[in-house]
Each structure stands twice: as structure tokens, then as C-alpha cells.
MOPAC internal coordinates of N, CA, C and O (Angstrom, degrees):
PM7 1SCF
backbone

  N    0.0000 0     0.00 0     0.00 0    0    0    0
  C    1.4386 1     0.00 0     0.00 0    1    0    0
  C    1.5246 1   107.93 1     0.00 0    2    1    0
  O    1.2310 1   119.23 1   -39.53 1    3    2    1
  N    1.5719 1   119.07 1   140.47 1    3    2    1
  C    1.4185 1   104.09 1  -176.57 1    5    3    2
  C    1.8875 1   100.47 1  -140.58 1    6    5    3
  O    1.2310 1   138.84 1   -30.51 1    7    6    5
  N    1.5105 1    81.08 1   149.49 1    7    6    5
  C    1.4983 1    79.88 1  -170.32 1    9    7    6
  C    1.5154 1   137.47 1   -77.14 1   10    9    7
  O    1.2310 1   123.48 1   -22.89 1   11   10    9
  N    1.4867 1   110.93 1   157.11 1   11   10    9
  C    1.6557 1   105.51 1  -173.58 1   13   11   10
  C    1.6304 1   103.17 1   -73.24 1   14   13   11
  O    1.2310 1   121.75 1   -61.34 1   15   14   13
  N    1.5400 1   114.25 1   118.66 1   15   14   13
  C    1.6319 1   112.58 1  -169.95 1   17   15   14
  C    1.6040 1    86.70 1   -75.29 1   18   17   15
  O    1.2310 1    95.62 1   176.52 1   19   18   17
  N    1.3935 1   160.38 1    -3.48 1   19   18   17
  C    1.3080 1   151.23 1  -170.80 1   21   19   18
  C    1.0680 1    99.79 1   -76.52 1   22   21   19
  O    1.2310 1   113.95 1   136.80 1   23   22   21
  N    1.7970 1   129.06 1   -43.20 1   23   22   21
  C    1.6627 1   147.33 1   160.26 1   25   23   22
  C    0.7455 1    98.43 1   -43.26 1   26   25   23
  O    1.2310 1   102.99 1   114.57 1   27   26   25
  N    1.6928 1   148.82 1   -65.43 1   27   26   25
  C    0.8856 1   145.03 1  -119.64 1   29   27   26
  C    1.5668 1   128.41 1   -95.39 1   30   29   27
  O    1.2310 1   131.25 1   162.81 1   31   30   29
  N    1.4997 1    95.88 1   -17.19 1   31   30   29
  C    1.6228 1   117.93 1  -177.39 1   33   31   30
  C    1.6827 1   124.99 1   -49.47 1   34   33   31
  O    1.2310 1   129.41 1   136.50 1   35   34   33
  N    1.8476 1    99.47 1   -43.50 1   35   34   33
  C    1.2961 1   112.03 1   176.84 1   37   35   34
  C    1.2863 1   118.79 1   -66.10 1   38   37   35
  O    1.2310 1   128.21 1   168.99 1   39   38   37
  N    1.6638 1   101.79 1   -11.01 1   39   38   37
  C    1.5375 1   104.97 1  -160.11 1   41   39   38
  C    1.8113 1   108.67 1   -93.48 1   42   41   39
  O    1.2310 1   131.38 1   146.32 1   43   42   41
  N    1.6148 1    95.64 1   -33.68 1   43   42   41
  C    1.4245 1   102.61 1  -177.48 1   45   43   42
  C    1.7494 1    86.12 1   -98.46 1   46   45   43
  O    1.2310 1    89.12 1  -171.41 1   47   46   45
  N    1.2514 1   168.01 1     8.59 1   47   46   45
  C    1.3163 1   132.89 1   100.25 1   49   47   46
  C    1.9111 1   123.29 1   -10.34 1   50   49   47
  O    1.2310 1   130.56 1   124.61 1   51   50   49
  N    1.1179 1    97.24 1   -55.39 1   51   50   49
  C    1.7229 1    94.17 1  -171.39 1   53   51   50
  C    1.4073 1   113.50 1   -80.47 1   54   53   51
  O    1.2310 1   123.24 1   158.05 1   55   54   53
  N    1.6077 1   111.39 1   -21.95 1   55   54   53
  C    1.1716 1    86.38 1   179.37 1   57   55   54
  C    1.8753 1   122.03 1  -108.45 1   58   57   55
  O    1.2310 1   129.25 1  -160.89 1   59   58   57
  N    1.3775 1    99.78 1    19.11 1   59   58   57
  C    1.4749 1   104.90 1   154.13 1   61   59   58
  C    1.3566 1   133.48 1  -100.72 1   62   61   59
  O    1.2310 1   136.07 1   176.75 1   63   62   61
  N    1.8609 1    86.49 1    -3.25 1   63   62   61
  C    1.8581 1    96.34 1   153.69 1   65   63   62
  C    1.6835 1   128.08 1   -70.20 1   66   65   63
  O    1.2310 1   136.48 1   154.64 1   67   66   65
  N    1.6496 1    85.69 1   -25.36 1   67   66   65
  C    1.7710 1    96.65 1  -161.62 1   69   67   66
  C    1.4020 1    80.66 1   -84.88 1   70   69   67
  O    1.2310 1   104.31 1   161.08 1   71   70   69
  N    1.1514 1   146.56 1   -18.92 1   71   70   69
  C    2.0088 1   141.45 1  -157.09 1   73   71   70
  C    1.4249 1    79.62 1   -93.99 1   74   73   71
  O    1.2310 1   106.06 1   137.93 1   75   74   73
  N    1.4363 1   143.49 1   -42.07 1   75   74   73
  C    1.2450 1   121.02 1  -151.04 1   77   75   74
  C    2.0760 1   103.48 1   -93.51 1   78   77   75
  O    1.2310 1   138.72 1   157.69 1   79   78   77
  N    1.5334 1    81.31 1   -22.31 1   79   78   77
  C    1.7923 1    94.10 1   166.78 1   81   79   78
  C    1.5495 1   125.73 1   -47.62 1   82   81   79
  O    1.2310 1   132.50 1   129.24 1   83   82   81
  N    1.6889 1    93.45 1   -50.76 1   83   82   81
  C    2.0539 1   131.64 1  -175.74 1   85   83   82
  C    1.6720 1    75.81 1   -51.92 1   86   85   83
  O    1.2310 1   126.30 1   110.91 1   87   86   85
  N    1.5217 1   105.50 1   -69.09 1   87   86   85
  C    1.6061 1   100.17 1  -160.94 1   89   87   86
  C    1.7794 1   121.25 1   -49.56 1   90   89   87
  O    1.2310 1   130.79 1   143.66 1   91   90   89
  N    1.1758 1    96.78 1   -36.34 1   91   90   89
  C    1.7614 1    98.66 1   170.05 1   93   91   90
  C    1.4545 1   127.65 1   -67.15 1   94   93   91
  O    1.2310 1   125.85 1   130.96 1   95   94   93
  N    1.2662 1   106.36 1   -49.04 1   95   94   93
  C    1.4315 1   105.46 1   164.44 1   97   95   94
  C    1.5743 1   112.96 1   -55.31 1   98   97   95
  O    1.2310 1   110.35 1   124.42 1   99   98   97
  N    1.0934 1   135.73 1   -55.58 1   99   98   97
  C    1.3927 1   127.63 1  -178.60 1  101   99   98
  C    1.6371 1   107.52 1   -47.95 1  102  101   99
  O    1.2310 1   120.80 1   133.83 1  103  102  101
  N    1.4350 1   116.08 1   -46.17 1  103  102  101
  C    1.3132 1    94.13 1   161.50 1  105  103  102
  C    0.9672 1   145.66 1   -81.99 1  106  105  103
  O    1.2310 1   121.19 1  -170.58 1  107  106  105
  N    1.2317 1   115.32 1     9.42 1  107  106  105
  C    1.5131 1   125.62 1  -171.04 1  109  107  106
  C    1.9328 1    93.69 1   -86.30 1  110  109  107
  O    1.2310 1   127.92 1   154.94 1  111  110  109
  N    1.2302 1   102.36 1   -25.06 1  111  110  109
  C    1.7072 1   109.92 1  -154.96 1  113  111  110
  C    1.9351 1    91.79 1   -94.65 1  114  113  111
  O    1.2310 1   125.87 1   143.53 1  115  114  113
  N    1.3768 1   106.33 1   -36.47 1  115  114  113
  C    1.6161 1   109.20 1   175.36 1  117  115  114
  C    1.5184 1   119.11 1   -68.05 1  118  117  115
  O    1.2310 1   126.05 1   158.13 1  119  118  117
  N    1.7841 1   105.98 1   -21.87 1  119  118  117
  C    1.4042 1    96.24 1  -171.83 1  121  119  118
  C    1.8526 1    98.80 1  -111.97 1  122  121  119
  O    1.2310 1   124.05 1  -164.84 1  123  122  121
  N    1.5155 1   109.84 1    15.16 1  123  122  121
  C    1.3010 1   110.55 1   154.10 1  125  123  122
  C    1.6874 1   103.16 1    65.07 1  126  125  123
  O    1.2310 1   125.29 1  -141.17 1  127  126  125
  N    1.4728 1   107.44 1    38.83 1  127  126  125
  C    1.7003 1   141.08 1   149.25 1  129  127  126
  C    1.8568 1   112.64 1   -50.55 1  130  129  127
  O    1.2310 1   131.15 1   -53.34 1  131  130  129
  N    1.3988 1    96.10 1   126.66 1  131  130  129
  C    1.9602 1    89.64 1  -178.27 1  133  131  130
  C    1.7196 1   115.84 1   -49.75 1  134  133  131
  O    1.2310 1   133.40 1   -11.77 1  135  134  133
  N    1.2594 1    91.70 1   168.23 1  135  134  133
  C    1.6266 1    91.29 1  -173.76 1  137  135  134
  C    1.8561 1   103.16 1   -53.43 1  138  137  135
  O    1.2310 1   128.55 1   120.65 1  139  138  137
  N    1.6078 1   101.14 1   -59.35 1  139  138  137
  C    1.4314 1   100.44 1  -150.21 1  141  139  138
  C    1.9372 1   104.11 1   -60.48 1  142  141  139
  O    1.2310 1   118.82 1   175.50 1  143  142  141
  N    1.5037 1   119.85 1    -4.50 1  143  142  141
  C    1.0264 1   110.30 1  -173.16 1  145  143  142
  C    1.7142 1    98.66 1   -72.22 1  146  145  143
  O    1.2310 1   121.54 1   137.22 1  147  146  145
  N    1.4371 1   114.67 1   -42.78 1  147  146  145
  C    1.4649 1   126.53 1  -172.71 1  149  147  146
  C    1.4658 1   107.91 1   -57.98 1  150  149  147
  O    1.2310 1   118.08 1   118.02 1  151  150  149
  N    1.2346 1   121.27 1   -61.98 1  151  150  149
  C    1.5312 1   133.98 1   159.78 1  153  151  150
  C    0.9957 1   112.90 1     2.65 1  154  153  151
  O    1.2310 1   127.28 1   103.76 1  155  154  153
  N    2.0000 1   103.61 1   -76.24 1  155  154  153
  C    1.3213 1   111.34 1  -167.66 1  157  155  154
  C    1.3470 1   121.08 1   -71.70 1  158  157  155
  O    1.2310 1   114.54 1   155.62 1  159  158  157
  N    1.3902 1   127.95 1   -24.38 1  159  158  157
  C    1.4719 1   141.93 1   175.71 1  161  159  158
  C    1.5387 1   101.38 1   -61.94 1  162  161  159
  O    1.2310 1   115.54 1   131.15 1  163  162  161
  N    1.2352 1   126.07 1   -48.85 1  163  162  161
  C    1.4030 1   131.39 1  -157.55 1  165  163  162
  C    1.9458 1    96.94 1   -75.52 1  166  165  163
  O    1.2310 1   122.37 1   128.99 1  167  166  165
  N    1.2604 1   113.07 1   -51.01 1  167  166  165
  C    1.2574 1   118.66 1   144.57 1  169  167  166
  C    1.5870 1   129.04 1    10.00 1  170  169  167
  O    1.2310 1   134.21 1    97.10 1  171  170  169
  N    1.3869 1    90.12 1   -82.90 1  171  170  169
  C    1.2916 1   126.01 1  -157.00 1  173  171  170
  C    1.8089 1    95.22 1   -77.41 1  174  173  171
  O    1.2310 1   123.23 1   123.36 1  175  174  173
  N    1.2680 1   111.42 1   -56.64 1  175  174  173
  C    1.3610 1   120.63 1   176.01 1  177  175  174
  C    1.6269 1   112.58 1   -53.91 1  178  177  175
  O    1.2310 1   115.48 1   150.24 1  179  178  177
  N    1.4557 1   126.18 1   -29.76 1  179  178  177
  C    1.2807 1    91.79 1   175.82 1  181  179  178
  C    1.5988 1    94.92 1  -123.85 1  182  181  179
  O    1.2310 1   107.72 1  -165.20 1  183  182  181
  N    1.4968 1   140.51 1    14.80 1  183  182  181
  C    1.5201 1   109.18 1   133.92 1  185  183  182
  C    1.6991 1   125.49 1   -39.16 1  186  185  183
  O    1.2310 1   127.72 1   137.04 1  187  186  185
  N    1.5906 1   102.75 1   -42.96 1  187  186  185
  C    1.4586 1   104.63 1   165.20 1  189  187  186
  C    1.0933 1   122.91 1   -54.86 1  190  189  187
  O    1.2310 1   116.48 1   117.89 1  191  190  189
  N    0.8591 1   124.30 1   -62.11 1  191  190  189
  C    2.0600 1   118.09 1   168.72 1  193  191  190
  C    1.1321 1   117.52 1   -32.08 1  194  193  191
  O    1.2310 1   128.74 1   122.57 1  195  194  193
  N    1.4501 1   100.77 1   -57.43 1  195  194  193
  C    1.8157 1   101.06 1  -179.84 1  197  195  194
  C    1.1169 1   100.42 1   -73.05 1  198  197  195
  O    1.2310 1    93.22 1   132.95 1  199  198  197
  N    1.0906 1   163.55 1   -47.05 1  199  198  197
  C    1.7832 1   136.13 1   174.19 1  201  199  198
  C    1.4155 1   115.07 1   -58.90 1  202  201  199
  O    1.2310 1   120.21 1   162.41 1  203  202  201
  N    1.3276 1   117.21 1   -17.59 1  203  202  201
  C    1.8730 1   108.89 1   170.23 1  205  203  202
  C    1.0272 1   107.60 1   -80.31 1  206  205  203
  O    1.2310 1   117.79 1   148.44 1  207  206  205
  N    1.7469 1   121.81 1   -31.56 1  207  206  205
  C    1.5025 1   125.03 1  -178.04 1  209  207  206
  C    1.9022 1   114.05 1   -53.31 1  210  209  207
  O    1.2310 1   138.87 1   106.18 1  211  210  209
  N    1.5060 1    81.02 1   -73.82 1  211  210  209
  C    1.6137 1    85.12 1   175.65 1  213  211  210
  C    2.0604 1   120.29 1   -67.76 1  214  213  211
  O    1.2310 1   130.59 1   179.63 1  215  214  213
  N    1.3789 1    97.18 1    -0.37 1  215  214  213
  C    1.9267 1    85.60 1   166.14 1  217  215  214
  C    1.1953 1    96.27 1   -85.02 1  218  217  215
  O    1.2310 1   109.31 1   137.49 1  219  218  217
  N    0.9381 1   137.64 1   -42.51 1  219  218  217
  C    1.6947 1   139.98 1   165.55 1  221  219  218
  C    1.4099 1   102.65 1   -34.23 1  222  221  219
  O    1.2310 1   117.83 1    97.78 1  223  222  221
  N    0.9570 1   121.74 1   -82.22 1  223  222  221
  C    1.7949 1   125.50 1  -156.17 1  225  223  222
  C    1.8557 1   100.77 1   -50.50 1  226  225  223
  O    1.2310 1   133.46 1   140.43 1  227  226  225
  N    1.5741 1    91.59 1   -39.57 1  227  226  225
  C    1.4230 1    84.92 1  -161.36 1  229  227  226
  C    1.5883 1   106.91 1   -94.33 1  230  229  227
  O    1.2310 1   124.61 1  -162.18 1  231  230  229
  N    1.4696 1   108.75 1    17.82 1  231  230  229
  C    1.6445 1   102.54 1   163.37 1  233  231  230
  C    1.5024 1    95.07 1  -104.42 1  234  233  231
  O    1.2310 1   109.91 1   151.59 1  235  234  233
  N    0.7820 1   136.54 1   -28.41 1  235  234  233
  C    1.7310 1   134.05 1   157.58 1  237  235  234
  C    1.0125 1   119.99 1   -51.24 1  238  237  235
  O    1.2310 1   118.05 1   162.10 1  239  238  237
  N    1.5857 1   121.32 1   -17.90 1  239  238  237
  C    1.7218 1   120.81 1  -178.03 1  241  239  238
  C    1.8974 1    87.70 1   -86.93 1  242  241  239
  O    1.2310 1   126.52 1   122.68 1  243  242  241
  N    1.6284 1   105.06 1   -57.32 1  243  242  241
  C    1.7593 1    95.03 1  -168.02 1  245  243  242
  C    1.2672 1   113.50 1   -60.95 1  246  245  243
  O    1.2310 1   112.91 1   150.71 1  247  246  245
  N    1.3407 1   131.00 1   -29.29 1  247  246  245
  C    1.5612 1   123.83 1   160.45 1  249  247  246
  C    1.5937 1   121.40 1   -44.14 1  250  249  247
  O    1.2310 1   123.98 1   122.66 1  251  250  249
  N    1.2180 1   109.97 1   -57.34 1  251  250  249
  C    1.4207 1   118.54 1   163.25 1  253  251  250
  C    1.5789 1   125.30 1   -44.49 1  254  253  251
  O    1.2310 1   120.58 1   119.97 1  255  254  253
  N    1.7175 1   116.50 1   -60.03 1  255  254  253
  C    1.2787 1    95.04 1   151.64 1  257  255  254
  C    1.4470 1   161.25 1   -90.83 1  258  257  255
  O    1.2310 1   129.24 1  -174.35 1  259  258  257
  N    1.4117 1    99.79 1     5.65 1  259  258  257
  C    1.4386 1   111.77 1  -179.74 1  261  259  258
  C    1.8224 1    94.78 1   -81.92 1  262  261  259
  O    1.2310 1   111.10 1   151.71 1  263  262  261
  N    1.2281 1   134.36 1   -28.29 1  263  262  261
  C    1.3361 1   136.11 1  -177.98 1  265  263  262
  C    2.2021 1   105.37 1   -21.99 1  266  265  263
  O    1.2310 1   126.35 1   -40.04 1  267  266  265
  N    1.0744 1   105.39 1   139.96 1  267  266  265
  C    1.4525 1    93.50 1   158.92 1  269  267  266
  C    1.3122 1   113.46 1   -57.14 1  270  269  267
  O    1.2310 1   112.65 1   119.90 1  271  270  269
  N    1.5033 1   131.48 1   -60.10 1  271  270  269
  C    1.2275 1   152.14 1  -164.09 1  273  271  270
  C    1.9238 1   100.95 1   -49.28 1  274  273  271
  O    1.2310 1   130.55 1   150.56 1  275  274  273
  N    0.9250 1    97.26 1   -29.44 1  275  274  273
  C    1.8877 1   111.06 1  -163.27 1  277  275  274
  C    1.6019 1   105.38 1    79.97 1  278  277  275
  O    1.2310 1   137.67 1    15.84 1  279  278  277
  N    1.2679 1    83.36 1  -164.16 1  279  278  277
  C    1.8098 1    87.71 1   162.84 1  281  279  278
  C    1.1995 1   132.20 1   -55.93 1  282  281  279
  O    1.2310 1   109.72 1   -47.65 1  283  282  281
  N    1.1554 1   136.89 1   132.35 1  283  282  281
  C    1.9695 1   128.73 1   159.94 1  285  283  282
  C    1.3452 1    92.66 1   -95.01 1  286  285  283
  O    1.2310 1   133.06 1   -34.43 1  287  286  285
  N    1.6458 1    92.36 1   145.57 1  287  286  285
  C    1.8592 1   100.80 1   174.50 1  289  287  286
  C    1.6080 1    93.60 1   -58.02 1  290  289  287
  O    1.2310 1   104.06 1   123.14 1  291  290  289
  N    1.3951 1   146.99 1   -56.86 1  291  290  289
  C    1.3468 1   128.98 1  -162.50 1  293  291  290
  C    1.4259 1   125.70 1   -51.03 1  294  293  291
  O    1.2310 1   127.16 1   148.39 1  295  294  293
  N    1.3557 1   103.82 1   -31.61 1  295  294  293
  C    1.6318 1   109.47 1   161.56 1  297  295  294
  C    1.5248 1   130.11 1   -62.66 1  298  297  295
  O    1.2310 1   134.11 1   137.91 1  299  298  297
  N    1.5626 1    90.31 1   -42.09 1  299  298  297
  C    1.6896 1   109.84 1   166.26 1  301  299  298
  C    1.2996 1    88.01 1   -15.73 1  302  301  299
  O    1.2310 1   137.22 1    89.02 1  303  302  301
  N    2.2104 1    84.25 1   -90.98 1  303  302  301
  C    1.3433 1   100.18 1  -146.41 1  305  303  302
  C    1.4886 1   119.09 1   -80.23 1  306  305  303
  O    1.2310 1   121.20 1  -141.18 1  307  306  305
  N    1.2954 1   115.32 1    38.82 1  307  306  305
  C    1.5102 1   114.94 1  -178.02 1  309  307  306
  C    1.7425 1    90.75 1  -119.93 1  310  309  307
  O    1.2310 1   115.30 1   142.99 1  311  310  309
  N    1.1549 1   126.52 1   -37.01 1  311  310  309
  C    1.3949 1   117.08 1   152.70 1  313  311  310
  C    1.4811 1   136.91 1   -47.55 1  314  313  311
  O    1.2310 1   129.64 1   122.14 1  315  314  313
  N    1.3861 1    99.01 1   -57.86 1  315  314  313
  C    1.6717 1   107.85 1   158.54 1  317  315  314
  C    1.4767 1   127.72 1   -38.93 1  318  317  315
  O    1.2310 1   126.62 1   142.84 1  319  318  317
  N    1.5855 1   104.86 1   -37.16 1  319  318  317
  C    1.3491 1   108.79 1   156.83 1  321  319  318
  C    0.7775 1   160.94 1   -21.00 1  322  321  319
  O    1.2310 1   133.84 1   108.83 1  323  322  321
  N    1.4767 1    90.85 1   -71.17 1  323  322  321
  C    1.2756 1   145.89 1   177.14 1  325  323  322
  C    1.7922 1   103.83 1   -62.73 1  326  325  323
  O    1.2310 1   112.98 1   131.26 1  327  326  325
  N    1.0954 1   130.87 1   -48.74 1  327  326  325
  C    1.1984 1   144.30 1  -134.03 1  329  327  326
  C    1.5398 1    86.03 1   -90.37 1  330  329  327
  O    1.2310 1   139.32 1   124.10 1  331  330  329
  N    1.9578 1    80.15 1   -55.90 1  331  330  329
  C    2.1971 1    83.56 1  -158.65 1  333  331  330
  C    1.6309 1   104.91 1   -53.26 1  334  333  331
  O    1.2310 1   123.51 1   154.93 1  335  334  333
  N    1.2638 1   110.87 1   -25.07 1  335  334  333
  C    1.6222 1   105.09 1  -162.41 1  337  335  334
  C    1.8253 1   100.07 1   -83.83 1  338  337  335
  O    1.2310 1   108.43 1  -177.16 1  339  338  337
  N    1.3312 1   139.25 1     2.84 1  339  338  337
  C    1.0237 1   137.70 1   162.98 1  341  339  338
  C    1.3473 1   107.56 1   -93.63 1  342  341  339
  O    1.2310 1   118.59 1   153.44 1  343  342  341
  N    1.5225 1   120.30 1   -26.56 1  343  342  341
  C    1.7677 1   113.98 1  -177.13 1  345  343  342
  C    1.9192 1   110.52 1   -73.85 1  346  345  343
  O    1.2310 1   120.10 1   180.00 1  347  346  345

């Protein structure tokens, strides 16, 4: 199944927020910043992931059901997959 890149825009929005995040934390850690400041950045960077993760899964779920065909169990479970390994 491959994704609608029109979906996809918001998604690679966030995640060149979270790359520019990666970049802060590294400096936060190069210029020898307290832990909890790093913490919270690192944080922040992969709540972002996990919301690109699951806009992903779940534009793969509406592809799946808007399909004429509907669902195939292989999609099912190649979504389901998909899912558990982000939970």
C-alpha cells in the first residue's frame, strides 16, 4: 500500500521540525546544558515521531478503507503491524 503524498505534507512538516529539534538537543548536550533541559527537548522530539508515526499508519488505514476492494486481511495485518511497533 503506498501513501497519498497530498497526506503526507503535514507529516514531513513535523518531521523536519523534530530534525531541527535532533539539532538542538545536540547542542544543548555540546554546550554542556543541564540534564533536565536535554530531557525535555529529547521529549519533545520523539512525541514528534510518534505523531508522524501514527499519521502514517492512519493514512494507510484510510487508503485501506476507502479501497473498492475494502480491506484484505494482508493489509489488515500489515497495518496492525505497523501500529503495534509504534505503541
Amino acid at each position: 500500500m503506498t501513501l497519498n503524498s497530498a497526506d503526507m505534507a503535514p507529516v514531513i512538516n513535523r518531521l523536519r521540525r523534530a530534525q531541527g529539534q535532533i539539532g538542538g538537543v545536540i547542542r544543548l548536550i555540546e554546550e554542556g546544558r543541564d540534564c533536565k533541559d536535554v530531557v525535555t527537548q529529547l521529549a519533545a522530539v520523539n512525541r514528534a515521531l510518534d505523531r508522524a508515526g501514527f499519521a502514517i499508519v492512519s493514512s494507510g488505514l484510510k487508503e485501506c478503507l476507502t479501497s473498492p476492494e475494502g480491506i484484505q486481511p494482508e493489509d489488515q495485518a500489515a497495518m496492525e503491524k505497523l501500529f503495534l511497533t509504534l505503541a
